[in-house]
mmJSON file of the N, C-alpha and C atoms, coordinates in Angstrom:
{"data_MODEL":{"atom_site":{
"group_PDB":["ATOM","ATOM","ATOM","ATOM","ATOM","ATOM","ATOM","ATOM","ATOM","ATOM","ATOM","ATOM","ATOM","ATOM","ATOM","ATOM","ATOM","ATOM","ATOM","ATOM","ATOM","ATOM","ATOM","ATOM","ATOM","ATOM","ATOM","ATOM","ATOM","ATOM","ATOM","ATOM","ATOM","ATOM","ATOM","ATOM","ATOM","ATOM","ATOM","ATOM","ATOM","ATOM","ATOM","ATOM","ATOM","ATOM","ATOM","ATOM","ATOM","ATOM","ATOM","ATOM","ATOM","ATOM","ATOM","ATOM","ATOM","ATOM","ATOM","ATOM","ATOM","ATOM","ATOM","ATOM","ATOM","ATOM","ATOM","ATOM","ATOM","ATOM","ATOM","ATOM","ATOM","ATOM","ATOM","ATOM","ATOM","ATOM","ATOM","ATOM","ATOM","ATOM","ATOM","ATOM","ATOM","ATOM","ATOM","ATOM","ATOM","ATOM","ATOM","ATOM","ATOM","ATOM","ATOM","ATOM","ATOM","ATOM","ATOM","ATOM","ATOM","ATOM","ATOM","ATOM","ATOM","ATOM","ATOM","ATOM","ATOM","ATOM","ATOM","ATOM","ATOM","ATOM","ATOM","ATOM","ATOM","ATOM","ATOM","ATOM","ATOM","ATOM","ATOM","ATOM","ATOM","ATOM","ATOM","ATOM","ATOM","ATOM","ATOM","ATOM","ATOM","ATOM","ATOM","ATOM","ATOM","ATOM","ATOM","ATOM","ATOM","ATOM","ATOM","ATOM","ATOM","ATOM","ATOM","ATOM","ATOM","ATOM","ATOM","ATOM","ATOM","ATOM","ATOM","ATOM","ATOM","ATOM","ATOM","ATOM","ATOM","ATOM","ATOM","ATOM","ATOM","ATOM","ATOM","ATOM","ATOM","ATOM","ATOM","ATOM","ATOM","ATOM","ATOM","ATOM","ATOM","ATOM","ATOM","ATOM","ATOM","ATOM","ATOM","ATOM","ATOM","ATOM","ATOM","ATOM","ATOM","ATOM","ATOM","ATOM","ATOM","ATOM","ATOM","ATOM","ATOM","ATOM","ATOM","ATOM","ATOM","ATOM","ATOM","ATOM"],
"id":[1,2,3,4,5,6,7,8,9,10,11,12,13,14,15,16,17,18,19,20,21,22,23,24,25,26,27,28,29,30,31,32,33,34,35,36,37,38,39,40,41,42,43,44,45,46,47,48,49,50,51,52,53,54,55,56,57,58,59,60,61,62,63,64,65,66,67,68,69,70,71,72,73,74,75,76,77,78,79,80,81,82,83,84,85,86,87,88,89,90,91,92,93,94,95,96,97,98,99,100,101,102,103,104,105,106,107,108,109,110,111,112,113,114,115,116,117,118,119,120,121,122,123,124,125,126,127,128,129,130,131,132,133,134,135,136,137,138,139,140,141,142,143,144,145,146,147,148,149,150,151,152,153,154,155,156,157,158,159,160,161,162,163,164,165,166,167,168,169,170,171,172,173,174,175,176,177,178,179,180,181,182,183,184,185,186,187,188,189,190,191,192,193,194,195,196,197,198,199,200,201,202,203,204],
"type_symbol":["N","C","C","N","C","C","N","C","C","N","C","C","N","C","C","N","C","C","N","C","C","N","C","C","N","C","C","N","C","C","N","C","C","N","C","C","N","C","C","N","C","C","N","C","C","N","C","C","N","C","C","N","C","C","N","C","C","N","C","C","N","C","C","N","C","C","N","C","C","N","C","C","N","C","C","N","C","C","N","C","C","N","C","C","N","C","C","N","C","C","N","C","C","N","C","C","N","C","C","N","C","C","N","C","C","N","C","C","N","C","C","N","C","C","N","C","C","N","C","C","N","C","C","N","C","C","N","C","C","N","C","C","N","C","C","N","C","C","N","C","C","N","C","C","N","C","C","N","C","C","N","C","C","N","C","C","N","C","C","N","C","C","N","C","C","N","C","C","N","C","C","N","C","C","N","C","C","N","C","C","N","C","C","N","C","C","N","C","C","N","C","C","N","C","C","N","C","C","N","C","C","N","C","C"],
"label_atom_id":["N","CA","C","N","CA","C","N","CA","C","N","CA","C","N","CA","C","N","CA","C","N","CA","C","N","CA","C","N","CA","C","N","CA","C","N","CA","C","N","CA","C","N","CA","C","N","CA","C","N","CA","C","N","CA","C","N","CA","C","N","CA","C","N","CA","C","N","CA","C","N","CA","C","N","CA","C","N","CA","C","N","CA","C","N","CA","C","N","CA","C","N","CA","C","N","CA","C","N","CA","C","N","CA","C","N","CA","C","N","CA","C","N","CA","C","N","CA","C","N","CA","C","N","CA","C","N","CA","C","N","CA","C","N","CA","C","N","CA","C","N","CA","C","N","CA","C","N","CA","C","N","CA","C","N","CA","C","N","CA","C","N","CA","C","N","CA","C","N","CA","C","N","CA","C","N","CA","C","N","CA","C","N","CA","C","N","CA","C","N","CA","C","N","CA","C","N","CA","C","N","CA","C","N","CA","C","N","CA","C","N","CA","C","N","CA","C","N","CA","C","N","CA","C","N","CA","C","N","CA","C","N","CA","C","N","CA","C"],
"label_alt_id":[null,null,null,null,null,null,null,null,null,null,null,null,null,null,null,null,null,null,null,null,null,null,null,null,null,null,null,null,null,null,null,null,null,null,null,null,null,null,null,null,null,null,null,null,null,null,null,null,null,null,null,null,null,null,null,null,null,null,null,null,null,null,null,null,null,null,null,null,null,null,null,null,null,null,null,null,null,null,null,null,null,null,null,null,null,null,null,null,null,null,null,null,null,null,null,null,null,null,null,null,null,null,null,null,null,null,null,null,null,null,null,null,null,null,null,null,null,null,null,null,null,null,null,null,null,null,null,null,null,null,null,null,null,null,null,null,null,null,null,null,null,null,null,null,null,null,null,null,null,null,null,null,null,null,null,null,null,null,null,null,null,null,null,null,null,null,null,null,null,null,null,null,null,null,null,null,null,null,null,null,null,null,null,null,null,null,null,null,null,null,null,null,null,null,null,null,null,null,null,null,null,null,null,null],
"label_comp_id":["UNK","UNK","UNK","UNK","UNK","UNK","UNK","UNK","UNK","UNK","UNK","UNK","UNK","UNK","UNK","UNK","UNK","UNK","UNK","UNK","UNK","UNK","UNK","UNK","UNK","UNK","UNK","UNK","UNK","UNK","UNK","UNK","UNK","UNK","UNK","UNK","UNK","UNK","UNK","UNK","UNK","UNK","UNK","UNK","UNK","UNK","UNK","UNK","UNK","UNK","UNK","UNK","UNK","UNK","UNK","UNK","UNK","UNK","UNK","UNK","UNK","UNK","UNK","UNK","UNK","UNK","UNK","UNK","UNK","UNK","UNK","UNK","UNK","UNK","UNK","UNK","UNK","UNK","UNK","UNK","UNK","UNK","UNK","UNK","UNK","UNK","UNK","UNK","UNK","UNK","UNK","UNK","UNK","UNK","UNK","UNK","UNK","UNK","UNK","UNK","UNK","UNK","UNK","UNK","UNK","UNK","UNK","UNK","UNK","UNK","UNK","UNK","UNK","UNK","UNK","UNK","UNK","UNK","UNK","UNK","UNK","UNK","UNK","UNK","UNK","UNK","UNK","UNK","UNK","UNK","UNK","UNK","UNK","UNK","UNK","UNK","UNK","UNK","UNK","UNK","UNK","UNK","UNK","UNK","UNK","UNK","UNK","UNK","UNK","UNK","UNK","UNK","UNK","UNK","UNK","UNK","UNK","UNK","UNK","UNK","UNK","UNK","UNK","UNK","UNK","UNK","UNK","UNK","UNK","UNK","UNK","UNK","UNK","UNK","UNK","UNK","UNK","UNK","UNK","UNK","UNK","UNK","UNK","UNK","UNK","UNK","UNK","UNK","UNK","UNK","UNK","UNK","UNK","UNK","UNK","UNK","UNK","UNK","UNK","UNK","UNK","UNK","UNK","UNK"],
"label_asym_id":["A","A","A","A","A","A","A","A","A","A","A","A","A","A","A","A","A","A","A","A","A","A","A","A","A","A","A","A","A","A","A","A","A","A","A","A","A","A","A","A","A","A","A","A","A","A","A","A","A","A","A","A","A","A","A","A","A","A","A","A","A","A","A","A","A","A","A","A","A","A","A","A","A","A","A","A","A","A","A","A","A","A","A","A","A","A","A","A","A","A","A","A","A","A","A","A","A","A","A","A","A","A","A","A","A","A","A","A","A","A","A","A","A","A","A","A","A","A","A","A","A","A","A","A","A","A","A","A","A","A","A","A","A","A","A","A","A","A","A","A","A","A","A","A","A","A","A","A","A","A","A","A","A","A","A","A","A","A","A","A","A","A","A","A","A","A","A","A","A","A","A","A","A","A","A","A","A","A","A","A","A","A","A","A","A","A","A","A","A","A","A","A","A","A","A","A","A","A","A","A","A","A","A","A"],
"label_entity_id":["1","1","1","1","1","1","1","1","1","1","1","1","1","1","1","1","1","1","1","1","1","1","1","1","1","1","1","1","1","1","1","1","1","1","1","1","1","1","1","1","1","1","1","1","1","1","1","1","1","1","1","1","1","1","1","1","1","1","1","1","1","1","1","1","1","1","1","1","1","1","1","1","1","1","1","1","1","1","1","1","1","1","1","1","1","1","1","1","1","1","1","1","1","1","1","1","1","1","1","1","1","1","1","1","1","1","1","1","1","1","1","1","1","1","1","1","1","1","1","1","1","1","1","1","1","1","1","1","1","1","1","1","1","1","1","1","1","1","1","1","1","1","1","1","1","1","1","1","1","1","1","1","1","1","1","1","1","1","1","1","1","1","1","1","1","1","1","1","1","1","1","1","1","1","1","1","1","1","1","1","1","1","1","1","1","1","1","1","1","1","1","1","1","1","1","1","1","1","1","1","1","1","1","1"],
"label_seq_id":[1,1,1,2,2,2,3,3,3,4,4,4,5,5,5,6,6,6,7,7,7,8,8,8,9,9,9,10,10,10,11,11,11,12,12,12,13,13,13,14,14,14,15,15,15,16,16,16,17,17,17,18,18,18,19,19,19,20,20,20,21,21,21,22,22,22,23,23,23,24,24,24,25,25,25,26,26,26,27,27,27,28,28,28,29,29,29,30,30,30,31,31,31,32,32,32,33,33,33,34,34,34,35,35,35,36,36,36,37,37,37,38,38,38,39,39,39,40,40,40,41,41,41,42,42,42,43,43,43,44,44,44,45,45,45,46,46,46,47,47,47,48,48,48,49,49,49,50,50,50,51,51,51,52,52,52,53,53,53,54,54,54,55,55,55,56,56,56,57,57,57,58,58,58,59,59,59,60,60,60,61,61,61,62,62,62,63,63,63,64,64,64,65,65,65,66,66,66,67,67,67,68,68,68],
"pdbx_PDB_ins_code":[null,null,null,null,null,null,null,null,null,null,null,null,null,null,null,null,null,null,null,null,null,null,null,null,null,null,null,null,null,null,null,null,null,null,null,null,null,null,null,null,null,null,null,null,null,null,null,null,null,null,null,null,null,null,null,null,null,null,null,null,null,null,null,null,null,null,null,null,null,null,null,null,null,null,null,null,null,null,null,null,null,null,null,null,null,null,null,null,null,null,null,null,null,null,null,null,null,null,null,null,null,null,null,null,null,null,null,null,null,null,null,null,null,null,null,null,null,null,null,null,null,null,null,null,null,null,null,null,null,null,null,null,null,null,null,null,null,null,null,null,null,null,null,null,null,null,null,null,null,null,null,null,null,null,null,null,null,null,null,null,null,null,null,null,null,null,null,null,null,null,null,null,null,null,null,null,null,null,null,null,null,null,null,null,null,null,null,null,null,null,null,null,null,null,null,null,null,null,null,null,null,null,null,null],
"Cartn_x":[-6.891,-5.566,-5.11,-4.632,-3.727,-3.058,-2.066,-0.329,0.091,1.484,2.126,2.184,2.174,2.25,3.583,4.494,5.779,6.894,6.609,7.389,6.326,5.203,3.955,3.806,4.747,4.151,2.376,2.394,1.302,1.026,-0.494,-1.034,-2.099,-1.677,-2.71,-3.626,-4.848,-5.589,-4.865,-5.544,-4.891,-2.649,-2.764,-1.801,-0.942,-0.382,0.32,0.74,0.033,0.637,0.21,0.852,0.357,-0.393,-1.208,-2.193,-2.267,-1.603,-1.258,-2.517,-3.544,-4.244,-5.316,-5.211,-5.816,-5.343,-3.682,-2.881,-2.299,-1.888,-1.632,0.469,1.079,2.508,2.911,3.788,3.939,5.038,5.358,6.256,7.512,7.98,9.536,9.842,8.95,9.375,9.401,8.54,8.34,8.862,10.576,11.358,10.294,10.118,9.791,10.938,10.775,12.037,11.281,11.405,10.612,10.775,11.335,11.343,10.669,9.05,8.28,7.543,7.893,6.93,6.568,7.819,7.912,8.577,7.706,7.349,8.238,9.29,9.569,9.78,9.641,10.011,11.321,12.496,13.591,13.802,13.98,14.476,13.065,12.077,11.192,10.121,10.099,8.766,7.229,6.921,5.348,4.403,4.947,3.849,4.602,3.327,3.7,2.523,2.132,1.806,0.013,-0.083,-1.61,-2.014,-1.117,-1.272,-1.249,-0.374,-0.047,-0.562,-1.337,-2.316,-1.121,-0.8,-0.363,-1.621,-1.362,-2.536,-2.304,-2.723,-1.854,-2.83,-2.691,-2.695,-4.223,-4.748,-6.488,-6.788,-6.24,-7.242,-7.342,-6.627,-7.111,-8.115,-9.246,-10.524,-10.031,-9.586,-9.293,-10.538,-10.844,-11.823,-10.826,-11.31,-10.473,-10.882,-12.027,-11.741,-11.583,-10.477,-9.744,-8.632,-8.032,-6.881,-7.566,-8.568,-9.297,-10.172],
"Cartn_y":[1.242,0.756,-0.254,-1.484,-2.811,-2.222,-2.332,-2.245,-3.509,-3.718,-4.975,-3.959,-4.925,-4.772,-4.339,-5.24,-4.844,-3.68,-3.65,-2.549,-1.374,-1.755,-0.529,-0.8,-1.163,-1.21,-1.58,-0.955,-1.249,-2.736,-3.251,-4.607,-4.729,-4.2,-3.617,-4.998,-4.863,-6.122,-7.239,-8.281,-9.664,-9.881,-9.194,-9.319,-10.824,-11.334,-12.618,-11.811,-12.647,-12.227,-13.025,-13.185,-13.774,-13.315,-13.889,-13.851,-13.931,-13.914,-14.025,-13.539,-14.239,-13.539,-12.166,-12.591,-11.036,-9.965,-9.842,-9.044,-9.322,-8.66,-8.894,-8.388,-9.209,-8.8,-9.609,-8.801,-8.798,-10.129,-10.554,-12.421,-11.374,-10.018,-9.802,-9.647,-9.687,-9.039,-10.742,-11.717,-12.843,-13.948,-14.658,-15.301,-16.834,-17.949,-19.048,-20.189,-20.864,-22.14,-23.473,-24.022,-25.043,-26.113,-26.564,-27.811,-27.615,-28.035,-27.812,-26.734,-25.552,-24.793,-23.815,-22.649,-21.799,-20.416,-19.45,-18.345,-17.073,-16.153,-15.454,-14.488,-13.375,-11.557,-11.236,-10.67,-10.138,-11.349,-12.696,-13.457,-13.798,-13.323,-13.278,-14.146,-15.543,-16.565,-16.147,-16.051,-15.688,-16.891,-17.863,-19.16,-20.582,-21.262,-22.41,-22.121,-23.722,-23.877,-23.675,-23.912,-23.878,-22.669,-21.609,-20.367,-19.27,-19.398,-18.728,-19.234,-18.136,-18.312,-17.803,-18.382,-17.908,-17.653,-16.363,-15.922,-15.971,-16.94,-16.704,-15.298,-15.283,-13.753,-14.086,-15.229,-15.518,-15.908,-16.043,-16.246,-14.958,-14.233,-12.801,-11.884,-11.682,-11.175,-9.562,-8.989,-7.758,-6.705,-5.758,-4.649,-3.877,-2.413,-1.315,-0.472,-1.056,-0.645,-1.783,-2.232,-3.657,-3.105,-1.61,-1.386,-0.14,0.689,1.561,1.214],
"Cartn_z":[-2.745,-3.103,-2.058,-2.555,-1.641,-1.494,-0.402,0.257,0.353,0.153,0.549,2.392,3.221,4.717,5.069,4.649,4.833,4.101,2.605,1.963,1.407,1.637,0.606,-0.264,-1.229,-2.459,-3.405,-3.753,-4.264,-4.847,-4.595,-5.339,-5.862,-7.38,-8.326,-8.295,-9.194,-9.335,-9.919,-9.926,-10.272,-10.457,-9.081,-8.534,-8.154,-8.029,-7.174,-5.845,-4.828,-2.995,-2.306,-1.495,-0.102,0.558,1.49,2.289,3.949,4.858,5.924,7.175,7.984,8.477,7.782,7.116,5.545,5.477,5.985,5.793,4.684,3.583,2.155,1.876,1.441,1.148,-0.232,-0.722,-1.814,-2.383,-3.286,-3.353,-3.186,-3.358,-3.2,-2.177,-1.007,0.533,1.311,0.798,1.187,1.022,1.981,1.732,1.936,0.925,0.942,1.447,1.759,2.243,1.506,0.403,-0.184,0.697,1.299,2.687,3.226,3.729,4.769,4.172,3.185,3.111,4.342,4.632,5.874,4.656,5.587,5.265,5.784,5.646,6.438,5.858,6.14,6.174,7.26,6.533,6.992,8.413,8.177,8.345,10.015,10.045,10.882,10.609,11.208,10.711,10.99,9.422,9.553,9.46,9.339,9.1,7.896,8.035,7.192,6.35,5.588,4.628,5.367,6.311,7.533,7.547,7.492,7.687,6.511,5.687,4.428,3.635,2.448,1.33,0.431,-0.706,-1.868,-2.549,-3.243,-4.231,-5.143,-6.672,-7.659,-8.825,-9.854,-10.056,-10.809,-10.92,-11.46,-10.449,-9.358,-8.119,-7.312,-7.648,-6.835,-6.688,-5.924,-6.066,-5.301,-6.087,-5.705,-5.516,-4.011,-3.784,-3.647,-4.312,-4.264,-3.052,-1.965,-0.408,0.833,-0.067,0.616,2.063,1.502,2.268,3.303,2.987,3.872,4.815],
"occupancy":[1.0,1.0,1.0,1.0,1.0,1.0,1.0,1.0,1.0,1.0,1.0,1.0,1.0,1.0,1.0,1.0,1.0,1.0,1.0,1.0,1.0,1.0,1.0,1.0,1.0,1.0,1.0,1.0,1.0,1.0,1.0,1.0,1.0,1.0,1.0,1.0,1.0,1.0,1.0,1.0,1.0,1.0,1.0,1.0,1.0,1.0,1.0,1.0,1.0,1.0,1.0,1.0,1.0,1.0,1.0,1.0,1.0,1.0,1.0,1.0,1.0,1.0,1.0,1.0,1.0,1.0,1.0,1.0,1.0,1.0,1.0,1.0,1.0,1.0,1.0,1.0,1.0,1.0,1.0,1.0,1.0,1.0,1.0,1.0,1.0,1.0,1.0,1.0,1.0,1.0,1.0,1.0,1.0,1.0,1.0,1.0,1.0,1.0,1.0,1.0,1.0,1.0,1.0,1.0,1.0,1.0,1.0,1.0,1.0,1.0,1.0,1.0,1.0,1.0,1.0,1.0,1.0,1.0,1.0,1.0,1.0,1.0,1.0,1.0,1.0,1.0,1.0,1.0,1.0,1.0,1.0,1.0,1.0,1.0,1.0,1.0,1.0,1.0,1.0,1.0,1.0,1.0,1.0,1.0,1.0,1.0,1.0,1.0,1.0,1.0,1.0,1.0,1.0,1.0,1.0,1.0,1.0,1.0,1.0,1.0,1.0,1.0,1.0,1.0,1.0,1.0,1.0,1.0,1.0,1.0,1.0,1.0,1.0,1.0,1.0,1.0,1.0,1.0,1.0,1.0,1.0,1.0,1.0,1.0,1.0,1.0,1.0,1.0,1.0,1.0,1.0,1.0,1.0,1.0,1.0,1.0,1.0,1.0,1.0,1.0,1.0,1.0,1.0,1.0],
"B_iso_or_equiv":[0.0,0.0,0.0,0.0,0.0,0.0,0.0,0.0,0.0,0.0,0.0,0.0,0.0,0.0,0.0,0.0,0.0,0.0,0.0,0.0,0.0,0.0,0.0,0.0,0.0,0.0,0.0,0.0,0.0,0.0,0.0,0.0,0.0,0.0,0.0,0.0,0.0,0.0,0.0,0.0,0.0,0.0,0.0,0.0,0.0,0.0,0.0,0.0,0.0,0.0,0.0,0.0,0.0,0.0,0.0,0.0,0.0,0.0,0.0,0.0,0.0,0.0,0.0,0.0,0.0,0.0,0.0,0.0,0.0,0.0,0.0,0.0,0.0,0.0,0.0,0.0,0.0,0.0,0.0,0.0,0.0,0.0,0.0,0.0,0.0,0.0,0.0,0.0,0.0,0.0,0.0,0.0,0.0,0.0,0.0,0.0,0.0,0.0,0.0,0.0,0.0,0.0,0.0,0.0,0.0,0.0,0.0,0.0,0.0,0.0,0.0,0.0,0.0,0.0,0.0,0.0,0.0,0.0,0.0,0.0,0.0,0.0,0.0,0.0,0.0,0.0,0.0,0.0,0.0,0.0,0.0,0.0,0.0,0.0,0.0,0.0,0.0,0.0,0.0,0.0,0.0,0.0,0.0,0.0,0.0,0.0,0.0,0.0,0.0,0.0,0.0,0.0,0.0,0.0,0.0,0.0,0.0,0.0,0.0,0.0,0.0,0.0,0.0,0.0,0.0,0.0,0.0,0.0,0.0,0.0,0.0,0.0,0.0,0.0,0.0,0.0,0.0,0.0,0.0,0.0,0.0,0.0,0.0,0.0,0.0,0.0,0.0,0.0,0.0,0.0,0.0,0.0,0.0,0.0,0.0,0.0,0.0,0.0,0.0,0.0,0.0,0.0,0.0,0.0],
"pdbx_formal_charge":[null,null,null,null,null,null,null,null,null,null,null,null,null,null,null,null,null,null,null,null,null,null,null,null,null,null,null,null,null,null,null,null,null,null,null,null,null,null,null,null,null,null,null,null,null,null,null,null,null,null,null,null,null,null,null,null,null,null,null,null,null,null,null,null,null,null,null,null,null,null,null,null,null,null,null,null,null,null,null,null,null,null,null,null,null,null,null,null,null,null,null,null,null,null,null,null,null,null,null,null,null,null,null,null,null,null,null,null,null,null,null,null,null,null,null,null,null,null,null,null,null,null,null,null,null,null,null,null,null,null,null,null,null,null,null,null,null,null,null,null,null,null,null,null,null,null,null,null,null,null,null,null,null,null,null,null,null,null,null,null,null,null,null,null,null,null,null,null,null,null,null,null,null,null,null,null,null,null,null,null,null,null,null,null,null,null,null,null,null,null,null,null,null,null,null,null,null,null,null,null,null,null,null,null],
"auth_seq_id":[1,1,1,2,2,2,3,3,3,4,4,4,5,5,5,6,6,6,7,7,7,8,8,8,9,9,9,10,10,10,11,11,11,12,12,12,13,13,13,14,14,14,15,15,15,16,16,16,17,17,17,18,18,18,19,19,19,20,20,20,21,21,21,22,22,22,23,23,23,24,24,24,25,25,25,26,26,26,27,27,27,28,28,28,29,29,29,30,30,30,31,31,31,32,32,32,33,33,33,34,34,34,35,35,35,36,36,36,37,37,37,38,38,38,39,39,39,40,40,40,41,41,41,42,42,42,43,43,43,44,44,44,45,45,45,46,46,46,47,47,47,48,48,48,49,49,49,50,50,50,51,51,51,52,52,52,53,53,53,54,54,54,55,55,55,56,56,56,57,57,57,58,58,58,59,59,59,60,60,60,61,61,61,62,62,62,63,63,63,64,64,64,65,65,65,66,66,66,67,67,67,68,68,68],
"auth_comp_id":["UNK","UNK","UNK","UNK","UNK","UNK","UNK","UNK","UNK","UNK","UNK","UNK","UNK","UNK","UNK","UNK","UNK","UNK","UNK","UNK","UNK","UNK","UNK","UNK","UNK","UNK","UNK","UNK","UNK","UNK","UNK","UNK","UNK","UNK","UNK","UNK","UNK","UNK","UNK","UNK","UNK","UNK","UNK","UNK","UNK","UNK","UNK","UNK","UNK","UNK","UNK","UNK","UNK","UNK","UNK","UNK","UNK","UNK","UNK","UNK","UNK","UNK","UNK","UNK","UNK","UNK","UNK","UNK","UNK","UNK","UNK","UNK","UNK","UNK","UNK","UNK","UNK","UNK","UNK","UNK","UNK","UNK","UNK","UNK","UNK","UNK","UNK","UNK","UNK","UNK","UNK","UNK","UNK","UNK","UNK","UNK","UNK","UNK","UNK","UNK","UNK","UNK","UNK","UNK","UNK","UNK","UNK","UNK","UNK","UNK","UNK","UNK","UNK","UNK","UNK","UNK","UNK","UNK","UNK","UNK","UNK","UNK","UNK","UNK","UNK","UNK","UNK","UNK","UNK","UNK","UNK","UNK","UNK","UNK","UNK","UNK","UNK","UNK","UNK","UNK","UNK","UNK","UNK","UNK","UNK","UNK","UNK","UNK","UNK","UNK","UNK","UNK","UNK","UNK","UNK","UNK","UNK","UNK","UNK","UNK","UNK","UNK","UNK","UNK","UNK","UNK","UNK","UNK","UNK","UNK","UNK","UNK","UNK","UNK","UNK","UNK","UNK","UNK","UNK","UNK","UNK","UNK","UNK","UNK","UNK","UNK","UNK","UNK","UNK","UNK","UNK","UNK","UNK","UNK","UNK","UNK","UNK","UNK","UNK","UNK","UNK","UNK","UNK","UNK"],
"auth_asym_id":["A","A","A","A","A","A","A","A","A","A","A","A","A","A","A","A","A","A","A","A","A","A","A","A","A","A","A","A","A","A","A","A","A","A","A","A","A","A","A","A","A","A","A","A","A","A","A","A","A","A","A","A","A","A","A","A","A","A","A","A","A","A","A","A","A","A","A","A","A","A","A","A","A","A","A","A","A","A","A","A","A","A","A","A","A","A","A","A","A","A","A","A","A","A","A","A","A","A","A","A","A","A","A","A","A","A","A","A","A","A","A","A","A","A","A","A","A","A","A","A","A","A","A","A","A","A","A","A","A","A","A","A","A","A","A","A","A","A","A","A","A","A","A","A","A","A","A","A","A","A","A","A","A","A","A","A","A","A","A","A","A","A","A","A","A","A","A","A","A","A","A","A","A","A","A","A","A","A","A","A","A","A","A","A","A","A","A","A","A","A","A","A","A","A","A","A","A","A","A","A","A","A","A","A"],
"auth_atom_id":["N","CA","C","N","CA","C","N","CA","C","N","CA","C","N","CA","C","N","CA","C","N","CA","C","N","CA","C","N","CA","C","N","CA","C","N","CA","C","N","CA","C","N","CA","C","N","CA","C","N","CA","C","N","CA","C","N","CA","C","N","CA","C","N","CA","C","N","CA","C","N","CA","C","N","CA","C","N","CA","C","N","CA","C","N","CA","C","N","CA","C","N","CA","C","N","CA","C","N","CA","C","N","CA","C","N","CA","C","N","CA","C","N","CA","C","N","CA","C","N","CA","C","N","CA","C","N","CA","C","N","CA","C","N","CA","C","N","CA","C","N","CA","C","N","CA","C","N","CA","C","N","CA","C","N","CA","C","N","CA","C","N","CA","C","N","CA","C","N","CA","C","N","CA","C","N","CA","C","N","CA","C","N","CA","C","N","CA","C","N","CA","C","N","CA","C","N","CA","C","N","CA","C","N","CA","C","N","CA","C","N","CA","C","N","CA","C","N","CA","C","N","CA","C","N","CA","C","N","CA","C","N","CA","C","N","CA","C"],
"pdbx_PDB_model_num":[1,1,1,1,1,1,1,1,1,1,1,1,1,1,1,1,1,1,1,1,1,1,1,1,1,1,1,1,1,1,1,1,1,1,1,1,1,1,1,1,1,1,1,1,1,1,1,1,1,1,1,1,1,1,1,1,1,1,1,1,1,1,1,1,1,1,1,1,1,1,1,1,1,1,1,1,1,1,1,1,1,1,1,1,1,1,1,1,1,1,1,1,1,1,1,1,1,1,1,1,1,1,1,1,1,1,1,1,1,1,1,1,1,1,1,1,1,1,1,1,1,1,1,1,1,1,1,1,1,1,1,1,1,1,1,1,1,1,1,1,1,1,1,1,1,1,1,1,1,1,1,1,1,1,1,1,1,1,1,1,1,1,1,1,1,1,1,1,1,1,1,1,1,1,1,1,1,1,1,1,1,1,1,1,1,1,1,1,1,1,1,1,1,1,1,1,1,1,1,1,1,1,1,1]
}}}
């Protein structure tokens, strides 16, 4: 089973998430700023556009011992 990093929630297969370092969070925990393309969690900068993978939900290659 995926976890979003920040709230748990689960990220069933062909999910939409971000990608951060191959730490995985979910698009509701993950505030976007479309100017520049900056990334933040509870107002905390996780990256730009160099750093953050959007996953959209046919590009997701989901393993179910991704999170163990």
């Amino acid at each position: 089973m995926r976890e979003c990093r920040n709230c748990g929630d689960e990220l069933p297969p062909e999910t939409e998430h971000y990608a951060i370092d191959d730490k995985k969070y979910c698009t509701d925990c993950i505030k976007v700023y479309p100017k520049g393309e900056v990334y933040f969690i509870d107002e905390e900068f996780l990256g730009d556009d160099d750093s953050v993978e959007h996953v959209e939900s046919y590009d997701d290659e989901y393993e179910e011992d991704e999170m163990k």
